[in-house]
C-alpha positions as CSV (number, residue, x, y, z in Angstrom):
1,X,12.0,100.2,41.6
2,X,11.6,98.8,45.2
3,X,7.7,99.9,46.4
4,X,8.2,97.6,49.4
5,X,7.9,99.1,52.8
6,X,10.3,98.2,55.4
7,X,9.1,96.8,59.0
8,X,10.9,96.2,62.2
9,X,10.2,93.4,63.9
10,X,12.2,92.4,67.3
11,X,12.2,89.2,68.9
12,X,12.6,89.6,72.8
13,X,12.8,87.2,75.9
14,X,14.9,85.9,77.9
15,X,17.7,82.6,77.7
16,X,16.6,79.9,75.6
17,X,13.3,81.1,74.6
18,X,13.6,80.2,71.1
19,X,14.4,83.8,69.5
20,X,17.4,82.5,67.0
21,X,14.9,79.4,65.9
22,X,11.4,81.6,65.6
23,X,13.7,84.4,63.8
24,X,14.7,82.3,61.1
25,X,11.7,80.7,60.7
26,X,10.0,84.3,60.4
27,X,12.5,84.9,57.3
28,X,12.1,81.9,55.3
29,X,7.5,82.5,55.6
30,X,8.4,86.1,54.8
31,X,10.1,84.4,51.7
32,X,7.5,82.4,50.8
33,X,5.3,85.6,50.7
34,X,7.5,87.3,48.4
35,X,8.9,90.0,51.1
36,X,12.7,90.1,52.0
37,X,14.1,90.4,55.2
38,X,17.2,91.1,57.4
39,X,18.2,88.9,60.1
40,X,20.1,90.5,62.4
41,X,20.9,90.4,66.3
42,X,21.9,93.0,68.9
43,X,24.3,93.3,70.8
44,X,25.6,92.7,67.2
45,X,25.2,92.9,63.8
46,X,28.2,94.8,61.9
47,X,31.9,94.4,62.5
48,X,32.4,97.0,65.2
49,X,29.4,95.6,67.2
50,X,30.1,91.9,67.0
51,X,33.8,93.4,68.8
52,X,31.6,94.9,71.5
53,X,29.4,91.7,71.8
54,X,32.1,89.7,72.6
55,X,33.7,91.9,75.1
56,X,29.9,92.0,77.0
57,X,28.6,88.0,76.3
58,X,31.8,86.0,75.7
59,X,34.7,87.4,77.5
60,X,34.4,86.4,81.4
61,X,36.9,89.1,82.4
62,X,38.8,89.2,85.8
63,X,37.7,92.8,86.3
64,X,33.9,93.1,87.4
65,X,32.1,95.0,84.3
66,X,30.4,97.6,86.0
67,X,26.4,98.3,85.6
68,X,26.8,101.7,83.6
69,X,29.9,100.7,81.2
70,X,27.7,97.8,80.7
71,X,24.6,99.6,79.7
72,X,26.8,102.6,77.7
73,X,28.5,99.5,75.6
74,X,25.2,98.0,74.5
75,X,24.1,101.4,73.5
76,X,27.1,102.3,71.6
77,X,27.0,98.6,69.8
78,X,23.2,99.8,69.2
79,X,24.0,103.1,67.3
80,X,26.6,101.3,64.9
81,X,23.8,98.8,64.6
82,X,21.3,101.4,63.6
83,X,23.8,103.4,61.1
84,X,24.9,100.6,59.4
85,X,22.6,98.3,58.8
86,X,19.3,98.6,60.1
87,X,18.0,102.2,59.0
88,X,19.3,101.6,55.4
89,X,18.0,98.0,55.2
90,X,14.3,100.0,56.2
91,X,14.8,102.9,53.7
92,X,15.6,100.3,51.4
93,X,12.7,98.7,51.7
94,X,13.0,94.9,53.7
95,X,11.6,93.7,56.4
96,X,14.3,93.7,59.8
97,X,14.4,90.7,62.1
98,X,16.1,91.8,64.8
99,X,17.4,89.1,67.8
100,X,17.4,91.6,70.9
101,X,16.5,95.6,70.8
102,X,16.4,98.2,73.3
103,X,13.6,96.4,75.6
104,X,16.3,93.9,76.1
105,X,18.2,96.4,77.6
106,X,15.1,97.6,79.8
107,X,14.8,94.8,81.0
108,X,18.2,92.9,81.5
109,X,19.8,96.3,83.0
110,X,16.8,98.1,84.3
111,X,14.8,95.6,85.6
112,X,17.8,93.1,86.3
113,X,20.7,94.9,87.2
114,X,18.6,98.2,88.8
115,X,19.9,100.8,86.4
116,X,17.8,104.0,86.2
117,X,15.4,103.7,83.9
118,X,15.6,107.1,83.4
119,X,19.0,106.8,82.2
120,X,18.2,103.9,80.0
121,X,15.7,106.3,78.0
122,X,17.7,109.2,77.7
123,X,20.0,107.1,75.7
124,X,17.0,105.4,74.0
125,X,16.0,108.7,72.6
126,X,19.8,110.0,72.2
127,X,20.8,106.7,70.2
128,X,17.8,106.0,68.1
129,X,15.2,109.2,68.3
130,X,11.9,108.2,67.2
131,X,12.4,105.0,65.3
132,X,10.8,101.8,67.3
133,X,10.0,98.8,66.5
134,X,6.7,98.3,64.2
135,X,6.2,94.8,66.3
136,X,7.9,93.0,68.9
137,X,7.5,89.1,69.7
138,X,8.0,88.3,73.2
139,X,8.7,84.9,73.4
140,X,8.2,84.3,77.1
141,X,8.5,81.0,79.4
142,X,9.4,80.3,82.6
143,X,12.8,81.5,83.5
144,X,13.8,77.7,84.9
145,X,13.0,76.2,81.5
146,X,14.6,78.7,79.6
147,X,17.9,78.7,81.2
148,X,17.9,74.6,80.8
149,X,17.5,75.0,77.1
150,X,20.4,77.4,77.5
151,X,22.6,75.5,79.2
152,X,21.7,72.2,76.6
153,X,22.4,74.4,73.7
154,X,25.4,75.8,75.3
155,X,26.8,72.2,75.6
156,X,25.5,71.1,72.3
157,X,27.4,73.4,70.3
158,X,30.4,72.7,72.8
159,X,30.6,76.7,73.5
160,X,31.2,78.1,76.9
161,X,27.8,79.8,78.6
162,X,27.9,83.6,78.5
163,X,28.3,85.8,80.7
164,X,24.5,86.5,81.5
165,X,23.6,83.2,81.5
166,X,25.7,83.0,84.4
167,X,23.5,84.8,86.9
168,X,21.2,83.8,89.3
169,X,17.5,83.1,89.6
170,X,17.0,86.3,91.2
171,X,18.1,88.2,88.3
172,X,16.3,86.2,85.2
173,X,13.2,86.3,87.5
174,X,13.6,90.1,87.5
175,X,13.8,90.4,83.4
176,X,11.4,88.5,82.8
177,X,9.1,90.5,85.2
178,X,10.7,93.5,83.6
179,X,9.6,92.3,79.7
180,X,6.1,91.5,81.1
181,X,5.9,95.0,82.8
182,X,6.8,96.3,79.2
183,X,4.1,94.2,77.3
184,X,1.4,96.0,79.3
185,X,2.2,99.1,78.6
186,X,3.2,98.7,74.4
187,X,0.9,97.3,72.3
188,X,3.0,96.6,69.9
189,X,4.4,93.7,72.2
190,X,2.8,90.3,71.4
191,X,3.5,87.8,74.0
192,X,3.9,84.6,73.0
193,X,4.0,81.7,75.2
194,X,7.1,79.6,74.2
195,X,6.5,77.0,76.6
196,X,4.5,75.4,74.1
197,X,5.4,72.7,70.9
198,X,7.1,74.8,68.4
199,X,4.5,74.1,66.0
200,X,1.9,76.0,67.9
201,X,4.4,78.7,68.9
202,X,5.5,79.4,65.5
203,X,1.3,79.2,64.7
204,X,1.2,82.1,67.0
205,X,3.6,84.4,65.3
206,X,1.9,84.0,62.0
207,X,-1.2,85.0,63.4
208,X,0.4,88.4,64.9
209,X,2.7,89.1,61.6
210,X,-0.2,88.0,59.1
211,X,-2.5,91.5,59.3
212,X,1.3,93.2,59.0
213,X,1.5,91.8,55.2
214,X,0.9,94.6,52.3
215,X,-0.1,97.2,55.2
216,X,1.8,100.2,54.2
217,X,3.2,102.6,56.7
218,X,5.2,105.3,56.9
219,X,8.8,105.5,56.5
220,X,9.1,109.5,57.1
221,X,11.0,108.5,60.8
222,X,13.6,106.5,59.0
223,X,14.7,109.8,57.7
224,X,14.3,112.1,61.1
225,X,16.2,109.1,63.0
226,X,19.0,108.8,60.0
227,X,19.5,113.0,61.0
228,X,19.2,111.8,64.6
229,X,22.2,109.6,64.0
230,X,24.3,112.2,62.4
231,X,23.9,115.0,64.9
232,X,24.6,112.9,67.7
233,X,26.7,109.7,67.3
């Protein structure tokens, strides 16, 4: 029988931070510990919200996306997200890495785009009720060198820059202001300065995840959000 308790863990910051190369490296130390964990990514993670991913990141359509169908899609790819993969992998006991949550959206369409914030947390509470992240990395640079190690990637891999990266300064100034604005207020936000050599960056981390390792908490909101799901997506 499985007596391991699940965490959630999000990785948050803006383009070319480092989130896809700290998350992995997260899951192979949790390996090496003996603990199993989900990687996942939002907007993302199941076949229904990989479709709605596209159409948000990868599609440059003619028709200008507007700020509210934009916000309503990433919260409908959220509660597939949730359903299907990330409140059974938590029941079930691993650890969840997730690439992107819900400050994401607080701060690339609240703080960036100017959409009520309000708004943003009555679907917070209607999409995913009281189940939060148990810690969130905030791998945070300055917006300038992040967007140049998105652009290099970008051309690396040969793929086409998405849709967000395509915004001004303005904007990414604006989210990351918005995910520092956040880190004051939760403490379970840990900002780590990704400006730095991996090696001490990924240093960092372990430092935050380390006390988190045979801590037992409570998996009783698993179950209320699982109802929360039911009754209202």
């Amino acid at each position: 029988m499985n007596t391991q308790i699940g965490r959630f863990i999000t990785f948050e910051g803006g383009e070319g931070v480092g989130k896809s190369t700290n998350i992995q490296f997260v899951a192979q130390w949790l390996a090496q510990q003996g603990i199993s964990a989900l990687v996942t990514r939002e907007p993302g993670g199941t076949p229904i919200a990989e479709r709605i991913r596209n159409d948000l990141l990868k599609a440059h359509h003619s028709e200008k996306m507007a700020d509210l169908t934009e916000l309503l899609l990433m919260f409908a790819a959220r509660a597939q997200h949730l359903k299907a993969v990330i409140i059974p992998a938590l029941a079930s006991g691993q650890w969840v890495l997730c690439d992107r949550f819900t400050d994401s959206t607080i701060a690339y369409q609240g703080y960036g785009r100017g959409v009520s914030l309000d708004q943003i947390d009555q679907l917070r509470q209607l999409v995913q009720g009281d189940l939060n992240p148990d810690c969130t990395l905030l791998l945070d640079a300055p917006f300038k060198m992040g967007m140049s190690r998105a652009a290099q990637r970008a051309s690396d891999l040969g793929e086409e820059v998405d849709r967000f990266e395509t915004e001004d300064d303005g904007f990414f100034n604006l989210v990351r202001q918005g995910f520092l604005t956040l880190a004051k207020a939760e403490s379970r936000i840990h900002i780590i300065d990704a400006s730095q050599h991996l090696s001490a960056v990924q240093g960092d981390i372990i430092s935050v995840l380390t006390p988190m390792l045979g801590n037992g908490v409570s998996t009783k909101h698993f179950a209320s959000s699982t109802t929360k799901q039911d009754d209202d997506v």
